[in-house]
N, C-alpha and C positions, 0 to 999 in steps of 0.2 A: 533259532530260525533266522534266517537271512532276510534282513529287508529289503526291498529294489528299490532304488535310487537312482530316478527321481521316483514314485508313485505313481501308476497309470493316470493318466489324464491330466500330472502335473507338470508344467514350468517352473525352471527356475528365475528370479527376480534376482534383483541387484542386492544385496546386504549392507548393511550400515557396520554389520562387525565381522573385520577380519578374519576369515577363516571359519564365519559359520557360514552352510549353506542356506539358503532360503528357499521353498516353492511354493506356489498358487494354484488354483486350478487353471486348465489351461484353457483359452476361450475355446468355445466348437465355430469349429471352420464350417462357413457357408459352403455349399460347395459350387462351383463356376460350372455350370451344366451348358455344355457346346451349344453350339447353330443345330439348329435340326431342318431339314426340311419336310415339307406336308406332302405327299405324292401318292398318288391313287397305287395299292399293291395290284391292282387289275390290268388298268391300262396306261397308268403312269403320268397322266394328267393331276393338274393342283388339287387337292380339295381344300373345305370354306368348312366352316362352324358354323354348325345349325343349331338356328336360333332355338327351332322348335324342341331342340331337345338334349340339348349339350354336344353331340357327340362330332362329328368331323365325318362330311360326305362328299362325295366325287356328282359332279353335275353334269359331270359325260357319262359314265356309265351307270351313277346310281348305285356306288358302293359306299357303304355307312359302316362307320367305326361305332365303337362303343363311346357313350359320354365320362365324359371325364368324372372323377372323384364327388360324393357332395360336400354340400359345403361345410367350411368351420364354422361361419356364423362369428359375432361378436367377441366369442371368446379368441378369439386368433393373434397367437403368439406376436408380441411388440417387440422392438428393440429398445437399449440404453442408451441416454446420450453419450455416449462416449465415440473420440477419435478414432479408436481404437475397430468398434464395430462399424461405425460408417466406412470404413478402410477395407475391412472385409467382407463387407458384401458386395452378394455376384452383382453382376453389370450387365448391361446389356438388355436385350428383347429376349436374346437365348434362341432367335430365329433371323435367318437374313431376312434381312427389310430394304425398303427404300427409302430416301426420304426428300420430300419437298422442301424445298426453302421461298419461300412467297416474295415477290420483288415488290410486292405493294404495300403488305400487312406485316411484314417480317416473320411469318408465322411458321415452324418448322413441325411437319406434319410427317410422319411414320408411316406407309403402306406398306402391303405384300408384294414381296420380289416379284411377282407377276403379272402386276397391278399396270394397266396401262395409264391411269387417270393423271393429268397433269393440270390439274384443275385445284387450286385452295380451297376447302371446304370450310374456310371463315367468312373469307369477301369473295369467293367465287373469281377470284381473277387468275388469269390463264397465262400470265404471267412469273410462271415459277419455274424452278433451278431444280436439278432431278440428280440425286446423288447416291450412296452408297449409306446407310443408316451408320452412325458409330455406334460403336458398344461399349463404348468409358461411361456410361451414363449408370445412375444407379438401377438395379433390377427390379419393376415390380415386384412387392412379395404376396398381394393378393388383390383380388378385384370384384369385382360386382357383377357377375354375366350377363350379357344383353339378353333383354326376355321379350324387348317386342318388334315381329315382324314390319318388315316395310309397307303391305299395306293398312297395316294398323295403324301405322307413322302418320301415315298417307289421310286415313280419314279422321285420326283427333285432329289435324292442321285444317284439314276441309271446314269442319265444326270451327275450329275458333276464326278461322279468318271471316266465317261468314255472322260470329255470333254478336256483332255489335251495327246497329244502326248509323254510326259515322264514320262508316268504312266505304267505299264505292262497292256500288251493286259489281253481282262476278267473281270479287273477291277472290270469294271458297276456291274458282278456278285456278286460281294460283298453287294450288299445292299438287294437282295434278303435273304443271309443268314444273315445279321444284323437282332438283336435284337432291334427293335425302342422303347426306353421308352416314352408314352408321362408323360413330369412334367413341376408342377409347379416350379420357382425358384422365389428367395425373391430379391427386388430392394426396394430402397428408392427411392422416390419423393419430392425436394425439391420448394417453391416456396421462392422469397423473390428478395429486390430490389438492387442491386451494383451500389453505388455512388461514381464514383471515381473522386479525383481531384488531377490535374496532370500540373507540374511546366517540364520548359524546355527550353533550349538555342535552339534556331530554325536557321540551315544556310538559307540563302537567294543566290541567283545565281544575281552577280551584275559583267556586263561585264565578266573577266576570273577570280573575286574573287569572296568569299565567306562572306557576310555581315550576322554577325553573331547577334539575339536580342531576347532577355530572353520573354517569353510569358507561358500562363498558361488557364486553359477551366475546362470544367466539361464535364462528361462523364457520363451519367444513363444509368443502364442495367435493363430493367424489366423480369424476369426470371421463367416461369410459366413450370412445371412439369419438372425440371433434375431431371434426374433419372440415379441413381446411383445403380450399382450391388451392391445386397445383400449376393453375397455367393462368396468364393474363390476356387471353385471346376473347375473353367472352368476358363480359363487364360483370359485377359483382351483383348490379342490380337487376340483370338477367339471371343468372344463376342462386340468389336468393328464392326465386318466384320458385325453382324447380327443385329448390335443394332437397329431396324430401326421400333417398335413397332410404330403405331398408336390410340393412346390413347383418340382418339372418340369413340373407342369402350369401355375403361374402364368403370366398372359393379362394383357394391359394393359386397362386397363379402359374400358368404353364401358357407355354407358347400355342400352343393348338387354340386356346382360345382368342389369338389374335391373328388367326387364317382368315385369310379372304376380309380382314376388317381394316379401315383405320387405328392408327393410334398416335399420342402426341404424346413428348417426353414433359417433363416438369421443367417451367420456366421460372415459377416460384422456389426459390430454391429451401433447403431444409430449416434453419434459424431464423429466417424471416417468417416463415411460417407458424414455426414454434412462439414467436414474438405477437403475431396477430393471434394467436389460441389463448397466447396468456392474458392478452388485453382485454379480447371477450371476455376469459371466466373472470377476472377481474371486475370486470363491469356486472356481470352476473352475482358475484361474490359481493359486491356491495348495495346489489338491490337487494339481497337475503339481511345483507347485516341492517339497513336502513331500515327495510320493515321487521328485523326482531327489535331494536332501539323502541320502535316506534311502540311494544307491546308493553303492559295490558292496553287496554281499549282506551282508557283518559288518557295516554299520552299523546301528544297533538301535534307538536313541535319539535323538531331537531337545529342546534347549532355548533359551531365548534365541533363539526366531526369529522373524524380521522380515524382510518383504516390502512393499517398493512398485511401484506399477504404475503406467505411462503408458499413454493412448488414445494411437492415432493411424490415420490414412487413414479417419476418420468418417464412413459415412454411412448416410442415415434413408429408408427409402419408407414410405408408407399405402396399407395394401392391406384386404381384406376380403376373410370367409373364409367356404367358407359352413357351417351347420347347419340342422338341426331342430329344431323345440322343440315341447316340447307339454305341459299341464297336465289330470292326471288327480286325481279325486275316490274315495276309500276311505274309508266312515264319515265321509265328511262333512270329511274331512281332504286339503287339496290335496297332491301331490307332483308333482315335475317331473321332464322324461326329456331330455336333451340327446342329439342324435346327430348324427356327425361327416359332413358332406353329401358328403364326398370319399369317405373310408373307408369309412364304416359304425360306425367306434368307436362305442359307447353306453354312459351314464353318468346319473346322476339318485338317484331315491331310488325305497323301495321302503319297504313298509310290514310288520313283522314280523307272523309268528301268534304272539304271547304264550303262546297256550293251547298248541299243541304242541312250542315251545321250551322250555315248563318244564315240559311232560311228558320231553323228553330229557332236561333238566339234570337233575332228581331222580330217572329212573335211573340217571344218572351219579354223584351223591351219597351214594344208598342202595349199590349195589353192594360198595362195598369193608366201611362199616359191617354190612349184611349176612352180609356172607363172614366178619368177623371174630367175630359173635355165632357164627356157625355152627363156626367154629372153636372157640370155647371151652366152646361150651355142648353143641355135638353128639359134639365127638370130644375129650372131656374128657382119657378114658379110656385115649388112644393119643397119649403126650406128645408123640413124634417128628410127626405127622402133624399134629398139632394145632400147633404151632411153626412149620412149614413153612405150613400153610393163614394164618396167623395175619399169617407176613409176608407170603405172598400179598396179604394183606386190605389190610395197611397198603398195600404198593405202589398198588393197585388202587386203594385213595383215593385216593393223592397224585395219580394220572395222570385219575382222576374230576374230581377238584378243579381240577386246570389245564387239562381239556378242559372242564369247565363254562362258567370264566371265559370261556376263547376263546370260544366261540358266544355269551354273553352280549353280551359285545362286538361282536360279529360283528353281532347279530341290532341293536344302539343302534345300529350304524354304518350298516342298511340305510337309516334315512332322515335320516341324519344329514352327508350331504356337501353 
């Protein structure tokens, strides 16, 4: 019987010996899936991605496509680090876009070809540059579909701008007149295993010493979907507060689901990313290994300790997740409101009342000083009572004093994430 040369699926490679052949399997090719457009089959207007229910609807006539695929969930196929794959994968949106360039923020923001906004959906500045979307950029391969409507946006932003006492009265009013963008935003997912092994002087508690003996473990970390932000438009310590996406719902991604939405390409780029995933589990990886050291129960102390790690079974998807975003104005002073389009998480800044945080703070100041005049000078005359009121007074400052600061704090921190 005749063999076929090369074997279905294989390439041949380079040879080290003359005159023999070599093959491998051959990679599988991504495949480059054209521009599509979205256009109503009825009356030929755009349609948008309905939130309510995956599918793609026309808002002139009210003609509704079927929803897309469900989703893969957690399990959804990763790539290798290799050259090789990031070279061939598809590029692009896979749909015309357009895209903004901010004059103020730097921030390059994705809409639909139809889209008249020229407005940044970071700093709200109206000062942006209107161009044609490229498509060298890597492809989505899967994402998070938006699940909550604009007026749902609408009323968790109402709630938190109204739910703190050192905020100005009306507040809540400000998300009525916010503009909510919904967008995509670009994150990495990485999966891969942390091996760490870790050498270490352990104390032991023996009678009132410390019995000191060298001992050493291993530490696996199995690490399925970190996910790492892909863009630096929105600070880390805002997007902590919301990071809290559930990725049973992730969908392989198709351009229909960025009709009628924002989207922004990854400015974090792949390596640096992969470099901040490694450094958390790392860091993760040694609080495991610190507390097995630390085991059984009389070990008390660690010194001299040293840990190394190995990656291994590596791999990286691009996916995009989605949010809200919106830019409000207070005195003439912008703040931004980030909220989480799966959950509803919300994060952002808020802007303090000065005037009745330090009308608390110097009740809280006055109080114990107060109490202690009253003590000395009202009830001179009744040592015992006076003594007693007196260290009431002091108490009463000290707990004045450190409730002061916290709300001080508190109230810098409103607009300071």
């Amino acid at each position: 019987m005749n063999q076929i040369v090369p074997p279905p699926d294989y390439a041949p490679v380079e040879s080290a010996v003359p005159g023999i052949e070599v093959f491998k399997p051959a990679p599988k090719i991504e495949p480059h899936r054209e521009i599509v457009a979205f256009k109503c089959p009825r009356c030929g207007a755009n349609t948008a991605y309905s939130i309510a229910d995956g599918g793609l609807v026309c808002t002139y006539c009210g003609y509704h496509a079927a929803p897309a695929p469900p989703p893969v969930g957690e399990r959804a196929e990763g790539f290798e680090f290799t050259v090789e794959v990031v070279e061939r994968a598809a590029r692009g949106w896979g749909v015309e876009r357009k895209e903004l360039v901010c004059q103020n923020c730097g921030a390059r923001t994705s809409l639909p070809a139809e889209s008249l906004s020229h407005t940044c959906p970071f700093c709200a500045s109206n000062n942006v540059v209107q161009r044609q979307a490229p498509q060298d950029e890597l492809r989505p391969r899967f994402l998070v579909p938006m699940q909550l409507e604009l007026d749902a946006v609408r009323d968790i932003a109402r709630g938190w701008l109204g739910s703190s006492w050192m905020t100005p009265r009306g507040l809540n009013n400000a998300a009525s007149r916010a503009e909510f963008v919904a967008i995509y935003l670009p994150a990495w997912s990485f999966d891969f295993a942390a091996n760490g092994a870790w050498r270490a002087e352990v104390g032991y508690q023996n009678d009132d010493n410390i019995k000191w003996r060298w001992k050493n473990g291993q530490v696996t970390q199995r690490v399925d979907n970190h996910l790492i932000s892909g863009t630096t438009r929105i600070t880390p310590g805002l997007l902590a507060q919301i990071w809290d996406f559930k990725l049973a719902d992730m969908a392989e991604y198709a351009p229909s689901y960025l009709a009628g939405i924002h989207a922004q390409a990854y400015d974090v780029q792949l390596d640096p990313a992969w470099e901040t995933a490694r450094h958390e589990i790392r860091e993760r990886t040694m609080k495991a290994a610190r507390k097995q050291a630390l085991e059984p129960k009389d070990a008390k102390k660690l010194r001299n300790f040293t840990l190394s790690v190995d990656f291994a079974d590596e791999e990286w998807r691009y996916l995009l997740l989605p949010f809200y975003l919106a830019a409000y104005q207070h005195n003439n002073k912008p703040y931004q409101i980030v909220v989480n389009g799966q959950t509803g998480s919300i994060a952002g800044q808020r802007p303090a009342d000065w005037r009745r945080v330090g009308a608390v703070v110097a009740v809280l100041l006055a109080a114990g000083p107060l109490l202690y005049v009253f003590a000395v000078l009202g009830l001179s005359q009744i040592t015992d009572q006076a003594s007693t009121v007196a260290c009431l007074a002091v108490a009463i400052a000290v707990i004045g004093i450190a409730a002061a600061l916290t709300i001080l704090a508190t109230a810098a921190k409103l607009d300071d994430d």
